[in-house]
C-alpha positions, -999 to 999 in steps of 0.1 A, spaced: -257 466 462 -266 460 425 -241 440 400 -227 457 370 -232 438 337 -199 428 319 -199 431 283 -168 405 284 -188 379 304 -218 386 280 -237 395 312 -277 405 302 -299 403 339 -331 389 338 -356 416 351 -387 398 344 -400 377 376 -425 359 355 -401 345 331 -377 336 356 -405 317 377 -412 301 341 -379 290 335 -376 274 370 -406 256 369 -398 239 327 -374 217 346 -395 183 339 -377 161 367 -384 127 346 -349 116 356 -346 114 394 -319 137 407 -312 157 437 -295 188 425 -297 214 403 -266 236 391 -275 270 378 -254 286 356 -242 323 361 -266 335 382 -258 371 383 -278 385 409 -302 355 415 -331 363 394 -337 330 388 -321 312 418 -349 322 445 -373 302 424 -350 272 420 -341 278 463 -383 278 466 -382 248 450 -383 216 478 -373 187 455 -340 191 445 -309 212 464 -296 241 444 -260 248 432 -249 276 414 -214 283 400 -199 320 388 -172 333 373 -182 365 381 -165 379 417 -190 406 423 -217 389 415 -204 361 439 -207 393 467 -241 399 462 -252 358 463 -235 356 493 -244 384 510 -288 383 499 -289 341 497 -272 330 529 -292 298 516 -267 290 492 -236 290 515 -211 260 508 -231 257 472 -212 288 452 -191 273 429 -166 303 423 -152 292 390 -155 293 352 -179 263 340 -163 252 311 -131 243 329 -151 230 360 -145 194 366 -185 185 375 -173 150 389 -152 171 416 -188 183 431 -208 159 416 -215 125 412 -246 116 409 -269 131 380 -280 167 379 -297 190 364 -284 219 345 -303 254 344 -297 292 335 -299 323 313 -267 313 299 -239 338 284 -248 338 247 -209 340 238 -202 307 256 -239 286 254 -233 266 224 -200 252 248 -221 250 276 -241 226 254 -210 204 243 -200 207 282 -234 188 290 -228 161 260 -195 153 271 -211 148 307 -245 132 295 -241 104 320 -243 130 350 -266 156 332 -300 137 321 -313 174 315 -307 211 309 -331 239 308 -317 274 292 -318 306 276 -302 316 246 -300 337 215 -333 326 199 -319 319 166 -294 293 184 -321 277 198 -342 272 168 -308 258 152 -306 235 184 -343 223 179 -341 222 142 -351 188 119 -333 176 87 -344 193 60 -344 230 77 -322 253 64 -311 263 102 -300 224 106 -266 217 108 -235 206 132 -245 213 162 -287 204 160 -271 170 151 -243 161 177 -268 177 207 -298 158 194 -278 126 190 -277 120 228 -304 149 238 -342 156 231 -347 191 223 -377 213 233 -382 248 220 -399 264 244 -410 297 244 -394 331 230 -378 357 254 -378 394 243 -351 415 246 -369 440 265 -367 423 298 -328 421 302 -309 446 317 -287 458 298 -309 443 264 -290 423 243 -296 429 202 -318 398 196 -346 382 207 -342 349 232 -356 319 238 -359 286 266 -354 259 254 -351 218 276 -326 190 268 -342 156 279 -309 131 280 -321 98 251 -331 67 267 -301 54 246 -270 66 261 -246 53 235 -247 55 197 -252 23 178 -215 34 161 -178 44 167 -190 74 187 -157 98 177 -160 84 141 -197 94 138 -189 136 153 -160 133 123 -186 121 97 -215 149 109 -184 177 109 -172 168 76 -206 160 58 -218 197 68 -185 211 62 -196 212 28 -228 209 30 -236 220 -10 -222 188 -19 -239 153 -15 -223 132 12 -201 113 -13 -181 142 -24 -180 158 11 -173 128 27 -139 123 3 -114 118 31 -132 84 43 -133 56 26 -168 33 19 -166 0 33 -169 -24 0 -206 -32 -6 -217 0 -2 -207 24 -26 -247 25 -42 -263 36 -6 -289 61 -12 -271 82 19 -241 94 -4 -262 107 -29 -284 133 -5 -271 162 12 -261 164 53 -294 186 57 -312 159 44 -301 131 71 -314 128 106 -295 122 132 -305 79 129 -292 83 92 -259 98 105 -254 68 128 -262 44 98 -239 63 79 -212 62 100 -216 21 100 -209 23 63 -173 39 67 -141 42 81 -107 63 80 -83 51 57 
């Protein structure tokens, strides 16, 4: 029995045992935890490696039904730990509650929202290992001052470390996708909370790279600058020139009207 890909699930197996053995072992472990939930599995290219692994206790969760089948039926290991559902409307605390790790050669159409998934359950995930569209993950990794750095390299790195890895090529996916991949880790801050109003600070990184042409002053023309510091040197640079510290300082030196 052998799982059709689904262009609508943006399916691409892993073929390549090497890789997959690679990808298992790039979990770091700094952060104690006892279980690891792999993301659509497909036909467990990856999940023997994570099952051979004796330190932590494997999960996996699918959307997929037929590729449910075939975990079922060739990793009797797994039974009771097959989450049949669709992650990004999982409730992790209704499985989980104590910290995990997250893993997987994730759909490319929904990683960026696997990402944001993670963020908004950084107190239960201290780190994720996956694979995605390689120009997503150098955006992910990116530093101020790249041209890829934007919205999402901010709010990830604001809470996550970020780790490019290595590059994936397409050749070793079945069916290949168009682009090349990559693996890159997520290594939850030692800081936990942002030294800021955390929902104020996403609506200042949104709107700042919004319109990104223009320095922060102009872009940031729906706030208004707390009295005393109108001259900061922030509001007269660019978003792609702040780092994700400046954004938190910059978010201390506004507020909605």
């Amino acid at each position: 029995m052998n799982v059709r890909a689904k262009k609508h699930l943006g399916q691409h197996f892993l073929r390549d045992e090497n890789i997959a053995r690679k990808i298992a072992d790039s979990l770091k472990h700094a952060v104690p935890y006892a279980k690891v939930l792999e993301i659509g599995p497909g036909m467990g290219m990856l999940t023997k490696y994570l099952l051979a692994k004796p330190e932590y206790e494997t999960w996996v969760v699918e959307i997929d039904r037929e590729s449910v089948a075939y975990l079922e039926e060739n990793y009797p290991e797994l039974k009771g730990r097959i989450i049949s559902k669709d992650f990004l409307k999982y409730d992790l605390t209704e499985q989980f509650k104590e910290p995990i790790a997250i893993i997987g050669n994730f759909p490319y159409n929904i990683s960026s929202q696997i990402l944001f998934k993670a963020v908004e359950n950084r107190e239960l995930v201290p780190e994720v290992v996956g694979m995605f569209q390689k120009e997503v993950a150098q955006r992910l990794a990116a530093k101020e001052g790249n041209k890829t750095y934007g919205i999402i390299s901010v709010l990830i790195q604001a809470w996550y470390k970020i780790e490019y890895l290595f590059t994936v090529s397409e050749h070793v996916f079945s069916p290949p996708p168009k682009v090349k991949s990559a693996v890159i880790r997520l290594t939850r801050n030692a800081t936990k909370g942002l030294a800021c109003d955390e929902k104020l600070f996403v609506e200042v990184v949104k709107a700042a790279f919004n319109q990104r042409r223009k320095t922060v002053k102009n872009a940031l023309h729906a706030f208004e600058i707390i009295p005393g510091n109108e001259g900061h040197i922030y509001f007269t640079k660019r978003a792609e020139q702040l780092s994700v510290e400046d954004f938190v300082q910059l978010t201390l030196l506004v507020r909605k009207p």
